[in-house]
ZATIRO-798644 format. One line per 4 residues: number of its first residue (from 1); their letters; for each residue x, y, z of N, C-alpha, C. Coordinates in pm, 1 decimal, decimal comma. Layout:
BEGIN
NUM = A = X/Y/Z/X/Y/Z/X/Y/Z | ...
//
This chain:
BEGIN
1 = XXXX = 5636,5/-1107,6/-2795,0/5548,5/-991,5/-2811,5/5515,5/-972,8/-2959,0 | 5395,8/-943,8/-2995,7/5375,0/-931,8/-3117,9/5400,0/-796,2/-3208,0 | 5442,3/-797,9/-3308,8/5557,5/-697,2/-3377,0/5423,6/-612,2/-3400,0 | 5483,5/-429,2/-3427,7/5414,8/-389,2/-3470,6/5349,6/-389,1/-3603,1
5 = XXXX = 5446,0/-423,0/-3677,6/5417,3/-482,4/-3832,1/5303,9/-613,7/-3834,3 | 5290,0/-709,3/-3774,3/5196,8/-803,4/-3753,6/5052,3/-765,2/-3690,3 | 5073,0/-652,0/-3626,9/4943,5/-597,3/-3599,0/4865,1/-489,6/-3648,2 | 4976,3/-406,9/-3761,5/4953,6/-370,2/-3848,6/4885,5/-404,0/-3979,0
9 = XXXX = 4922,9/-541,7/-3996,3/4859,3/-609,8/-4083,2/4696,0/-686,3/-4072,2 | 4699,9/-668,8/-3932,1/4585,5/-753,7/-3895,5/4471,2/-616,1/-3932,9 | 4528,4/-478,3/-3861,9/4425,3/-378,3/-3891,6/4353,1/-406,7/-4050,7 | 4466,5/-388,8/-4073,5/4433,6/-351,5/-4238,3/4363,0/-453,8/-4301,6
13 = XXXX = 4370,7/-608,1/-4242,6/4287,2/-721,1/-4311,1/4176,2/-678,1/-4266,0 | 4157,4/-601,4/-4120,0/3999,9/-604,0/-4134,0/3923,1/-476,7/-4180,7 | 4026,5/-397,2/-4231,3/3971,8/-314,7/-4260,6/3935,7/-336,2/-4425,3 | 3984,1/-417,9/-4482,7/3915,9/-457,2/-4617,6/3857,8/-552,9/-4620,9
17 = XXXX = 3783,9/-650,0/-4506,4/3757,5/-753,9/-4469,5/3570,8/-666,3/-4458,2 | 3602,5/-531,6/-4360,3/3510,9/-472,2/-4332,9/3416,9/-406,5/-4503,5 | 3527,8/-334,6/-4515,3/3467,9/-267,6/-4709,6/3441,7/-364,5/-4780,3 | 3504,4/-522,7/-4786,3/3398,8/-600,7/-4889,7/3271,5/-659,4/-4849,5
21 = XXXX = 3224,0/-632,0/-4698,7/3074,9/-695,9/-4666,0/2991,8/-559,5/-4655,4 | 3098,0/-425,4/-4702,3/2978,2/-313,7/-4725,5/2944,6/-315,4/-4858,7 | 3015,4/-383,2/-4940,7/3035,0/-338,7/-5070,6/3134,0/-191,2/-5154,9 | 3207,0/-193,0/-5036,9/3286,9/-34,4/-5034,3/3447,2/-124,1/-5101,2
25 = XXXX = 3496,0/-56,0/-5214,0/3644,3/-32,1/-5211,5/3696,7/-20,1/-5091,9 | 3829,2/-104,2/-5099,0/3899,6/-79,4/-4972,0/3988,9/24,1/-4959,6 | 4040,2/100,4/-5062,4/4149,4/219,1/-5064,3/4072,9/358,1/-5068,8 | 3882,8/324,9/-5065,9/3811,8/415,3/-4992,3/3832,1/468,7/-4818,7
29 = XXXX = 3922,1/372,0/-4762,6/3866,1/428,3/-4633,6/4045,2/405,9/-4542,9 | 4072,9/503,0/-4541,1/4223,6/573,4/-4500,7/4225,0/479,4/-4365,1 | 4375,8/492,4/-4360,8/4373,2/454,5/-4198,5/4467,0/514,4/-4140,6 | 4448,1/563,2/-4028,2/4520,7/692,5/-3969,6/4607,2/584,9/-3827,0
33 = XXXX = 4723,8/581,3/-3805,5/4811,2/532,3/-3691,1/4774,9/611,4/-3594,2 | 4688,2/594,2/-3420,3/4759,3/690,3/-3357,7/4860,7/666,3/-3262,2 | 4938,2/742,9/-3265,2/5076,4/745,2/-3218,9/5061,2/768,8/-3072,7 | 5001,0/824,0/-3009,0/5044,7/932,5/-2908,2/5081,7/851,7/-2787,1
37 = XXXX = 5180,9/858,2/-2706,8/5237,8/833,7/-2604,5/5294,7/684,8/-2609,6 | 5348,5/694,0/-2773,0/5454,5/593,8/-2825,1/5582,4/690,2/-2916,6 | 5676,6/636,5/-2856,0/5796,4/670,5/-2900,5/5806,3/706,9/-3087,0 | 5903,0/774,9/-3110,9/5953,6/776,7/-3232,5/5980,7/633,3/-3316,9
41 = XXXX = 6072,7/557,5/-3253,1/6090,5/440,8/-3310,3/5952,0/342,5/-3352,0 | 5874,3/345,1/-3291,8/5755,1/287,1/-3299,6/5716,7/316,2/-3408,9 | 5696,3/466,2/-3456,9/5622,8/504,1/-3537,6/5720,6/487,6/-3663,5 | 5860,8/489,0/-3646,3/5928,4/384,7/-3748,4/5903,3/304,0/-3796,6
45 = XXXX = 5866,2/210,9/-3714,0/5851,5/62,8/-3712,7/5729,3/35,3/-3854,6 | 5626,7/142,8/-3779,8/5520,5/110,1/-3882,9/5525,2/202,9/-3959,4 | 5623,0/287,8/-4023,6/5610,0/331,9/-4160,4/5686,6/208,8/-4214,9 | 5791,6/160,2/-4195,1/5871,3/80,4/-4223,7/5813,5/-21,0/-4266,7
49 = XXXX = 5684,4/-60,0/-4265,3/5589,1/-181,5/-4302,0/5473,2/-70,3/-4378,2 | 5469,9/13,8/-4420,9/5354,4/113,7/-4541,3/5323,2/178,5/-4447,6 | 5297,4/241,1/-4304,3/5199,0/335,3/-4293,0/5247,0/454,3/-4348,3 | 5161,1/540,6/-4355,6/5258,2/668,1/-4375,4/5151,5/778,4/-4283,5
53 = XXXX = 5031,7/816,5/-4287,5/4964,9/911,4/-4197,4/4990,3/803,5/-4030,9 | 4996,9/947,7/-3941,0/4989,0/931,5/-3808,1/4903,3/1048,1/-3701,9 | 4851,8/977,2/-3583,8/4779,7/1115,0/-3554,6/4829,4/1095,4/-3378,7 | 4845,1/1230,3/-3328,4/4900,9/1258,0/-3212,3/4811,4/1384,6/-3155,2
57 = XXXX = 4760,2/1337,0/-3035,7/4629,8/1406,6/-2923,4/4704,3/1522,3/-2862,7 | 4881,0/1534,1/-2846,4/4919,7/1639,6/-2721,4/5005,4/1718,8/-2831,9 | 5024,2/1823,1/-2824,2/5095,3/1899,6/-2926,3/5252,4/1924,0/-2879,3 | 5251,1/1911,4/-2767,8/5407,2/1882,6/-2772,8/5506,5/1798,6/-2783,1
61 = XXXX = 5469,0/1671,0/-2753,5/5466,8/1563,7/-2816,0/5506,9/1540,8/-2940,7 | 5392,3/1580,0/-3027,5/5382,3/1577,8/-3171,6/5451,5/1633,1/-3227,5 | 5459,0/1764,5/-3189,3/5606,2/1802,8/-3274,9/5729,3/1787,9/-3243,7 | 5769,4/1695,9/-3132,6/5848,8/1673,0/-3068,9/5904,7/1542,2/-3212,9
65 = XXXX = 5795,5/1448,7/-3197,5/5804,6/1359,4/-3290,1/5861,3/1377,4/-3448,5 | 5746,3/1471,1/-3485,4/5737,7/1502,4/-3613,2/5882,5/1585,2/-3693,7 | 5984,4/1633,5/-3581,3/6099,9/1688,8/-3580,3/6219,1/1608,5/-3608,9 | 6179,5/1464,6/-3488,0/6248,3/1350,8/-3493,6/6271,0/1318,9/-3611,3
69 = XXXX = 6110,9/1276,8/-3705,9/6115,0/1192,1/-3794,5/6081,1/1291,4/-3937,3 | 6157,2/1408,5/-3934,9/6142,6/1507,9/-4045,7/6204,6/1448,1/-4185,0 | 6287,8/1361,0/-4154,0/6371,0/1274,9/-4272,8/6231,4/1199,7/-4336,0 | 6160,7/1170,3/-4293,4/6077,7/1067,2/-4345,2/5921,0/1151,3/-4448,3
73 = XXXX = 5865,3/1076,4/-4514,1/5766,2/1112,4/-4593,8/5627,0/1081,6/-4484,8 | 5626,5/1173,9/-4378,3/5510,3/1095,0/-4273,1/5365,1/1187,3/-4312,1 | 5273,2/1216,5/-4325,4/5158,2/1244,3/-4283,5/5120,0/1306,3/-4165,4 | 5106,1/1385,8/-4067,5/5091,6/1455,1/-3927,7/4947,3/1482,2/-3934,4
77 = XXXX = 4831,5/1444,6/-3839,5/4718,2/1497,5/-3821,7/4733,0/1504,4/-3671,0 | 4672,2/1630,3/-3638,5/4654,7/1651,2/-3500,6/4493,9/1622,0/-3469,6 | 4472,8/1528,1/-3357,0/4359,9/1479,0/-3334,2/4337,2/1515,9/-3214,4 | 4370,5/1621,2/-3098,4/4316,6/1634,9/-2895,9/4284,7/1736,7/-2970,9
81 = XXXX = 4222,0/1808,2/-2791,7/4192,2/1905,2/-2800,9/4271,2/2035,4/-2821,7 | 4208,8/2116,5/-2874,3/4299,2/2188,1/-2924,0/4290,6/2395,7/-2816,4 | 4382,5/2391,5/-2764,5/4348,6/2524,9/-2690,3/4439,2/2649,3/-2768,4 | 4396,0/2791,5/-2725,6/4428,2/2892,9/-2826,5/4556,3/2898,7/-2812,2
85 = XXXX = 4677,2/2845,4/-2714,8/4794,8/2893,8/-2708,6/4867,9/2807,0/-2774,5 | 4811,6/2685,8/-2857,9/4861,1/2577,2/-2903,5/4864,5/2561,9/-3070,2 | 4758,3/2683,3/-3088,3/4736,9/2659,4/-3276,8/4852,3/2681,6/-3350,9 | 4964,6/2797,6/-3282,0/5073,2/2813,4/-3351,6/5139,5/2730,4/-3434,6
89 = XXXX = 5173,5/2609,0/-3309,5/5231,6/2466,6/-3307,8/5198,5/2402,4/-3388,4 | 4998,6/2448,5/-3384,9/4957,9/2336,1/-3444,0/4966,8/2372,3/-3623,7 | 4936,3/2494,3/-3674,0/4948,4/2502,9/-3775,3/5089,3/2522,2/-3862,3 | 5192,9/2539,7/-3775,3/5356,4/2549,0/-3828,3/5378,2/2362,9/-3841,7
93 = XXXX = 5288,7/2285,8/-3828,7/5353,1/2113,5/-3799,6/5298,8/1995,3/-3874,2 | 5149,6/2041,0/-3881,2/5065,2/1983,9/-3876,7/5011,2/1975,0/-4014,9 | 4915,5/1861,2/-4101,2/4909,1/1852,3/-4250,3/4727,0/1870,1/-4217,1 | 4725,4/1800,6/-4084,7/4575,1/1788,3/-4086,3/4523,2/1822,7/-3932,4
97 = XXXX = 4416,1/1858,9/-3903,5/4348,2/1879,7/-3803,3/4216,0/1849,6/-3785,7 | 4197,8/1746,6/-3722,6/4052,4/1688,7/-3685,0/3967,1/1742,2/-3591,9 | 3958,7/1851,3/-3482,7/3909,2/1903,4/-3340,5/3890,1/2043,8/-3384,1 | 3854,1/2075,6/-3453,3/3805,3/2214,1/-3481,5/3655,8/2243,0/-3443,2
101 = XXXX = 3637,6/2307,1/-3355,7/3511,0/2336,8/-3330,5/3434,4/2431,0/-3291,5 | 3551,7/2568,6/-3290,3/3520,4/2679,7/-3265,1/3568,7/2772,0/-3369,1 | 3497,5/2885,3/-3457,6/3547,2/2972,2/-3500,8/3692,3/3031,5/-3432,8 | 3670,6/3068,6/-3366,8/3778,1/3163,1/-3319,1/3895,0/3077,2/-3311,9
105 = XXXX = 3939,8/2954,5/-3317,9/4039,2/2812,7/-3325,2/4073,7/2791,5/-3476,5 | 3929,4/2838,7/-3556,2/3968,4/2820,6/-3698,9/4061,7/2946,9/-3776,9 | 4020,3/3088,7/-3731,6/4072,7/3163,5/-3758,8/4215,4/3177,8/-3710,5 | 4244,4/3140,6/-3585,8/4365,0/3120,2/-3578,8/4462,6/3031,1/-3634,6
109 = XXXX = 4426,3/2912,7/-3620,9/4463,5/2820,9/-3686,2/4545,0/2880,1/-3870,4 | 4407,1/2936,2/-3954,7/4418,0/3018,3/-4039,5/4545,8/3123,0/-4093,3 | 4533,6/3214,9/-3979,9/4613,5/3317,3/-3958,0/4819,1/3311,8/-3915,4 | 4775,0/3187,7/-3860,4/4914,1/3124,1/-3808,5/5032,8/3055,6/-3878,4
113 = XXXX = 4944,7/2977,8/-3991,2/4940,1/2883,3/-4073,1/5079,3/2952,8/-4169,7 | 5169,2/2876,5/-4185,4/5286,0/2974,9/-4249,9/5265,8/2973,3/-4434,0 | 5297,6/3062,5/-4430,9/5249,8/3086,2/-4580,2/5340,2/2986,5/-4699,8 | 5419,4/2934,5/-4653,6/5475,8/2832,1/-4735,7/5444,8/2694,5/-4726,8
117 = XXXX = 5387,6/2704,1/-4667,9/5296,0/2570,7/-4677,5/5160,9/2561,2/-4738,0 | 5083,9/2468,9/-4765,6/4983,5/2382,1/-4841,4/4865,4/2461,0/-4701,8 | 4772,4/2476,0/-4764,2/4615,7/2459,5/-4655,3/4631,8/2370,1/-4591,6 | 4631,7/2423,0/-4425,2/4574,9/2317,1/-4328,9/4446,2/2205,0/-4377,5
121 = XXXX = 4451,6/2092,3/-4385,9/4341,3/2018,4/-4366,8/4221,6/2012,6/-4274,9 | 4079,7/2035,3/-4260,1/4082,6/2081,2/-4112,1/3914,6/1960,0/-4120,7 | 3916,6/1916,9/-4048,6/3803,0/1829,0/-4006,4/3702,6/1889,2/-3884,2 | 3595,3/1915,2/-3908,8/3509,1/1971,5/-3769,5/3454,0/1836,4/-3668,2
125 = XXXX = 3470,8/1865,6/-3557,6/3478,6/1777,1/-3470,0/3311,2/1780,9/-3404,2 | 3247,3/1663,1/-3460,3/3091,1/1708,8/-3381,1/3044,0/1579,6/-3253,9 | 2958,8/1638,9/-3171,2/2986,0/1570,3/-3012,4/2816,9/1535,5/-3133,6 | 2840,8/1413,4/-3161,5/2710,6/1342,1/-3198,7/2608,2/1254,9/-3103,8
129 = XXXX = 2682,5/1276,0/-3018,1/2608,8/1168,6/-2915,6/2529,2/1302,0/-2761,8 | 2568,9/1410,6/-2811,1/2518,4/1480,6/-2753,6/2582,6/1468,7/-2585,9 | 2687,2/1429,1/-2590,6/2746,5/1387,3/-2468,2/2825,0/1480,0/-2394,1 | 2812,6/1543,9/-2258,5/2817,9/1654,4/-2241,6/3015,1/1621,9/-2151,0
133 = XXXX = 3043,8/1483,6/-2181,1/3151,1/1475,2/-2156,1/3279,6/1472,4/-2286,9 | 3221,8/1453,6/-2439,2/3274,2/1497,3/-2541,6/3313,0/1638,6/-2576,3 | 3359,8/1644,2/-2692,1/3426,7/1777,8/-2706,7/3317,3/1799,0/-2835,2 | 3305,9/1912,8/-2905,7/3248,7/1895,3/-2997,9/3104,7/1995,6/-3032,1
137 = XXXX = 3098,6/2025,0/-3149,6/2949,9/2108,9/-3186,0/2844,7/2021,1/-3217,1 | 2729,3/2072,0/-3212,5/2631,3/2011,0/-3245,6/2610,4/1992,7/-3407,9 | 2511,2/1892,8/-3441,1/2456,9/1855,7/-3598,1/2426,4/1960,4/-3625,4 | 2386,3/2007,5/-3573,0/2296,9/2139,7/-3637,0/2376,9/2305,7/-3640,7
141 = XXXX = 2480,1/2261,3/-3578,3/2609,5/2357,2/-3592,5/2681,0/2380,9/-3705,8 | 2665,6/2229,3/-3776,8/2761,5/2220,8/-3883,7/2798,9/2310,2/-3970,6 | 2665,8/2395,2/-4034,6/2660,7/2453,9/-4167,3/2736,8/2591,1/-4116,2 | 2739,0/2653,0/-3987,2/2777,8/2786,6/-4005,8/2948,9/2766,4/-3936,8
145 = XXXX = 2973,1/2675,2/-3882,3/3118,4/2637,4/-3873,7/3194,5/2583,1/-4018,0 | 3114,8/2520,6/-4087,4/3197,7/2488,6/-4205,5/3163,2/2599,0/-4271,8 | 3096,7/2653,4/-4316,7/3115,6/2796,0/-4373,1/3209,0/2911,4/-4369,7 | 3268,2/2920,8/-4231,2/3345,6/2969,8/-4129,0/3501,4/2949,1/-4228,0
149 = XXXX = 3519,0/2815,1/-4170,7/3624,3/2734,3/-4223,3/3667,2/2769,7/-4389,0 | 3554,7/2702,1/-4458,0/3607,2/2752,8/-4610,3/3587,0/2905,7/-4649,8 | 3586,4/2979,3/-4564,1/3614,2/3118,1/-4649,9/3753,5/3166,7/-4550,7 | 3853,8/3105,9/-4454,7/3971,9/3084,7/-4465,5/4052,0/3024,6/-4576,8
153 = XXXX = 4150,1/3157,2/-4643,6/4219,0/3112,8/-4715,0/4377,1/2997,0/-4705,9 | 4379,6/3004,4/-4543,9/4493,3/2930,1/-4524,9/4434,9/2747,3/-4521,1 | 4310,2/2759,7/-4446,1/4231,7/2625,9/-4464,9/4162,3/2552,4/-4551,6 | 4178,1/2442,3/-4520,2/4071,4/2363,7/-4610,1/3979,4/2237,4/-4589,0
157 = XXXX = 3857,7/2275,7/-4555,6/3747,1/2210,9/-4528,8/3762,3/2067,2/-4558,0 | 3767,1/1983,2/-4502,5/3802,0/1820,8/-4570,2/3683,4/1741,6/-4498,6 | 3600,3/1765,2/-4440,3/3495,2/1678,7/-4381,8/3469,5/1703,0/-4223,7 | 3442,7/1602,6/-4141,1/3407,2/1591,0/-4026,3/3445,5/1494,8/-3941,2
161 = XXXX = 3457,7/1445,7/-3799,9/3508,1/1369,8/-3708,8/3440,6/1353,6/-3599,6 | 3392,7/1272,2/-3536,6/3351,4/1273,9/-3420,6/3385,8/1154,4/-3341,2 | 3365,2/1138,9/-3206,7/3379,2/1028,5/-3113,0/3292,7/1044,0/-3053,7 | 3203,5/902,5/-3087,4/3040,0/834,7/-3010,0/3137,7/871,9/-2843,2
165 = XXXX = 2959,7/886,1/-2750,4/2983,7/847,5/-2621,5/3039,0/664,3/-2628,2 | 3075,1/661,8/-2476,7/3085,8/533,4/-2419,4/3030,5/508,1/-2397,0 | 3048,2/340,8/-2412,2/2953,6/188,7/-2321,9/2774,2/264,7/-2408,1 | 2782,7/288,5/-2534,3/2670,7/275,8/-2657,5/2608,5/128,8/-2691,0
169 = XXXX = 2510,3/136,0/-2656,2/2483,8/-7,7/-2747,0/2551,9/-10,4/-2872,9 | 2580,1/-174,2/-2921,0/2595,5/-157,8/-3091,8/2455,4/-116,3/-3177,6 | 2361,3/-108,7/-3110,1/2188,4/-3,4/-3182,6/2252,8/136,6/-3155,5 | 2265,3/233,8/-3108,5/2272,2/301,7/-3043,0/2410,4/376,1/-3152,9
173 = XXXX = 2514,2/279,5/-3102,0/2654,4/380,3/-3205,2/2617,5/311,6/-3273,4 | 2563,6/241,3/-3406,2/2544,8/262,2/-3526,7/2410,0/392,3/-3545,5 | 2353,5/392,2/-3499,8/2247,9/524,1/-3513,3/2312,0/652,4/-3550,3 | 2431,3/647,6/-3421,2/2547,0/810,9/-3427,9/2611,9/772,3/-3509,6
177 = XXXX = 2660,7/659,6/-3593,3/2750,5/681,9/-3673,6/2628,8/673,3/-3801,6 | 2519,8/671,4/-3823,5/2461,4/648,8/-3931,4/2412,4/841,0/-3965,6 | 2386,7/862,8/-3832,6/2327,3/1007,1/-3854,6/2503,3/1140,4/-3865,4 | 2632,0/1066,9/-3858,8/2699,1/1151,0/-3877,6/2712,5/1110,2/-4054,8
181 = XXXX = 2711,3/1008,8/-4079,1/2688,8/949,6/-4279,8/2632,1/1093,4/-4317,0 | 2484,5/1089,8/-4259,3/2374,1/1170,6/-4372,3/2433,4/1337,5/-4289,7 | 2492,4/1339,7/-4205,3/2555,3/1490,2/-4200,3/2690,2/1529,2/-4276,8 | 2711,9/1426,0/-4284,1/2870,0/1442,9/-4379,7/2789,4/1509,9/-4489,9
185 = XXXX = 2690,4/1374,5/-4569,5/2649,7/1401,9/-4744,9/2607,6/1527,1/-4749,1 | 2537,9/1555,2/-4661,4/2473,1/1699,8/-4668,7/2589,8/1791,1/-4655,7 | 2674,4/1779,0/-4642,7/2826,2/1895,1/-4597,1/2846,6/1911,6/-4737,4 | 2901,6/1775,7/-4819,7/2941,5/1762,9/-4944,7/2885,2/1836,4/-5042,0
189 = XXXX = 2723,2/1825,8/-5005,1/2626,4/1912,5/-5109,5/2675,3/2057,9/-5120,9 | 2732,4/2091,3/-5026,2/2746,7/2246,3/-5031,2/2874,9/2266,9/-5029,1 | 3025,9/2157,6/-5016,4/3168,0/2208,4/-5037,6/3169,0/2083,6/-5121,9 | 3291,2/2129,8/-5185,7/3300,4/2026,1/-5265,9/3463,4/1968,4/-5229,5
193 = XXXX = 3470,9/2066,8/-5139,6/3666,1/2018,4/-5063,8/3638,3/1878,6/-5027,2 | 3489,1/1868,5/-4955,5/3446,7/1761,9/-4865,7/3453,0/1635,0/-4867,2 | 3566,8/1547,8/-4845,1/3589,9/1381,8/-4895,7/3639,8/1327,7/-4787,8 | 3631,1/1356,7/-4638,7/3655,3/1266,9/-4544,2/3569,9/1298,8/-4391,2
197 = XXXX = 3488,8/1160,5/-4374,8/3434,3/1110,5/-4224,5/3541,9/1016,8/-4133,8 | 3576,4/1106,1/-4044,2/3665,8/1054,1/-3985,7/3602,2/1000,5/-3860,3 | 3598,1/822,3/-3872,3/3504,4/791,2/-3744,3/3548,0/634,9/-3743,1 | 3566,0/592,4/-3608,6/3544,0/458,5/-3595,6/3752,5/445,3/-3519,6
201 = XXXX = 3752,9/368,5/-3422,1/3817,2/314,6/-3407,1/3884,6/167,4/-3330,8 | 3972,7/131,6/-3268,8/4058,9/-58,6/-3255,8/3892,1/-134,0/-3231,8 | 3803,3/-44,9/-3112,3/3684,9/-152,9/-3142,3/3579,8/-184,2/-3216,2 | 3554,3/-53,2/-3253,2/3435,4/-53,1/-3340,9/3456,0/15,0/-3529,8
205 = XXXX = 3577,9/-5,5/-3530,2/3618,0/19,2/-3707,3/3483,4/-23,3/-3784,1 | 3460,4/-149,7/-3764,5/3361,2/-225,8/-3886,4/3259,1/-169,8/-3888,7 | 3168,2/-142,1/-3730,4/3041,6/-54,6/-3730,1/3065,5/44,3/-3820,2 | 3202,0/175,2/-3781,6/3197,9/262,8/-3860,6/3232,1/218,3/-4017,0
209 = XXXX = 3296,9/181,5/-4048,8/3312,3/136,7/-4189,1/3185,2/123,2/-4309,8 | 3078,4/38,4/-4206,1/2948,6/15,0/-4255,0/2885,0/116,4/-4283,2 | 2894,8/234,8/-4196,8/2801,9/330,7/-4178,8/2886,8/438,4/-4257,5 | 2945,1/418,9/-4325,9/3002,7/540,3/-4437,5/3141,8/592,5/-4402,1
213 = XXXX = 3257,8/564,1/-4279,2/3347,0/604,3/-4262,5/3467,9/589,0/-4374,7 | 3554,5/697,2/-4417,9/3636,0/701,6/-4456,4/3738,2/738,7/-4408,6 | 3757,2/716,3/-4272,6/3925,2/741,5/-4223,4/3888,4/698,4/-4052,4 | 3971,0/601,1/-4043,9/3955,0/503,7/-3912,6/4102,9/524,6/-3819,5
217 = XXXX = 4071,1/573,1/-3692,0/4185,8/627,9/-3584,9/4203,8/497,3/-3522,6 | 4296,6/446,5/-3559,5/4336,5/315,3/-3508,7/4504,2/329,8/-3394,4 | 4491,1/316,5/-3248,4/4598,3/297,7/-3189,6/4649,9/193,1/-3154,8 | 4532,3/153,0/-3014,7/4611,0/37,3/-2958,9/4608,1/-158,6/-3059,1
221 = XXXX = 4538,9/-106,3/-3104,3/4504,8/-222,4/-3210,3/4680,7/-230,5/-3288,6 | 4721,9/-114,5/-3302,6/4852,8/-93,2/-3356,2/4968,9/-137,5/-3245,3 | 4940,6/-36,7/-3173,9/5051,6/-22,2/-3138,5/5074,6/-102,7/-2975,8 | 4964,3/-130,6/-2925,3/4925,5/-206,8/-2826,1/4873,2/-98,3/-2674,4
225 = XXXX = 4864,3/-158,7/-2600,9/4806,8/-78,4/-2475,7/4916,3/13,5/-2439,3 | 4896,5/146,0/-2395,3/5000,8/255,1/-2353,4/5041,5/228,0/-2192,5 | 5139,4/302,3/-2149,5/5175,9/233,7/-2023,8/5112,2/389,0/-1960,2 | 5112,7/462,2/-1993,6/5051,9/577,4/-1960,5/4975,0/708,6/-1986,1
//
């Protein structure tokens, strides 16, 4: 079976394999582990070979994990959906949050957030593909949700995230990932927190890479297929 460290490595060749045929630095574009419905040890495994950020979809889970491995220097982004009875969790645990897409999620989030800690990280989650089976706000949502966001003092605005529909042409998701590029820049124009597009993942990293991504959700490429 192939180690997680060996497939770890393979990510990462192509992920600078990908930034030198954009012409992009490669320590431009983060790479996020996701963990979820892999054990603690796993996620050993691959700090134990450099990773250090990880991202986990179920919140109990995650802090289930993140408790485990409190000895360690890990990174925590929460990447599912996120419901109101869960922000507690999520903001007492959590360094980063990618699925923000409702005011009333941000303010809590906000409000929850323990005061000895650093600003939540918080990424707005936009359904770019207009896909009514995604989660997510619209392009044109952006400006009054991130507005929202940075005048929380517990938060902090760090960019945007989305996940293309399925079975996209490669025309098609490069389009959504080209038109979430020029929605990011335009974010930036007006925060200046603003330094991460969180997009692209095990199949289509390089598309996103090309198209301006700076932080790639990489699982099974890692960690291999889940049994459940």
């Amino acid at each position: 079976m192939t180690s997680i460290a060996t497939q770890l490595d393979t990510v990462v060749a192509r992920i600078r394999s990908s930034c030198h045929q954009s012409n992009r630095k490669p320590d431009g574009v983060k790479l996020l582990a996701v963990s979820k419905r892999f054990k603690a040890d796993a996620v050993q495994q691959a700090f134990a070979h450099g990773q250090r950020a990880f991202g986990e979809n179920y919140v109990q889970e995650g802090v289930e994990k993140i408790q485990q491995l409190a000895h360690l220097p890990l990174e925590w982004h929460f990447i599912g959906p996120i419901q109101s009875n869960k922000t507690k969790d999520i903001a007492a645990n959590f360094a980063w949050v990618h699925t923000v897409e409702r005011e009333k999620i941000a303010r809590r989030l906000n409000d929850q957030r323990p005061a000895d800690m650093p600003p939540l990280n918080v990424l707005l989650q936009v359904n770019v593909s207009n896909d009514p089976a995604k989660s997510g706000i619209l392009v044109e949502q952006i400006d009054a949700l991130a507005q929202c966001v940075a005048e929380q003092p517990n938060l902090r605005l760090r960019g945007l995230m989305t996940i293309p529909a399925v079975d996209l042409s490669p025309e098609q998701l490069a389009q959504d990932f080209n038109t979430m590029r020029m929605a990011f820049e335009r974010l930036q124009q007006g925060f200046d927190s603003c330094d991460t597009l969180s997009m692209g993942m095990s199949g289509d990293l390089e598309l996103a890479i090309a198209n301006g991504s700076t932080m790639v959700r990489i699982g099974t490429a890692i960690f291999g297929q889940r049994t459940n």
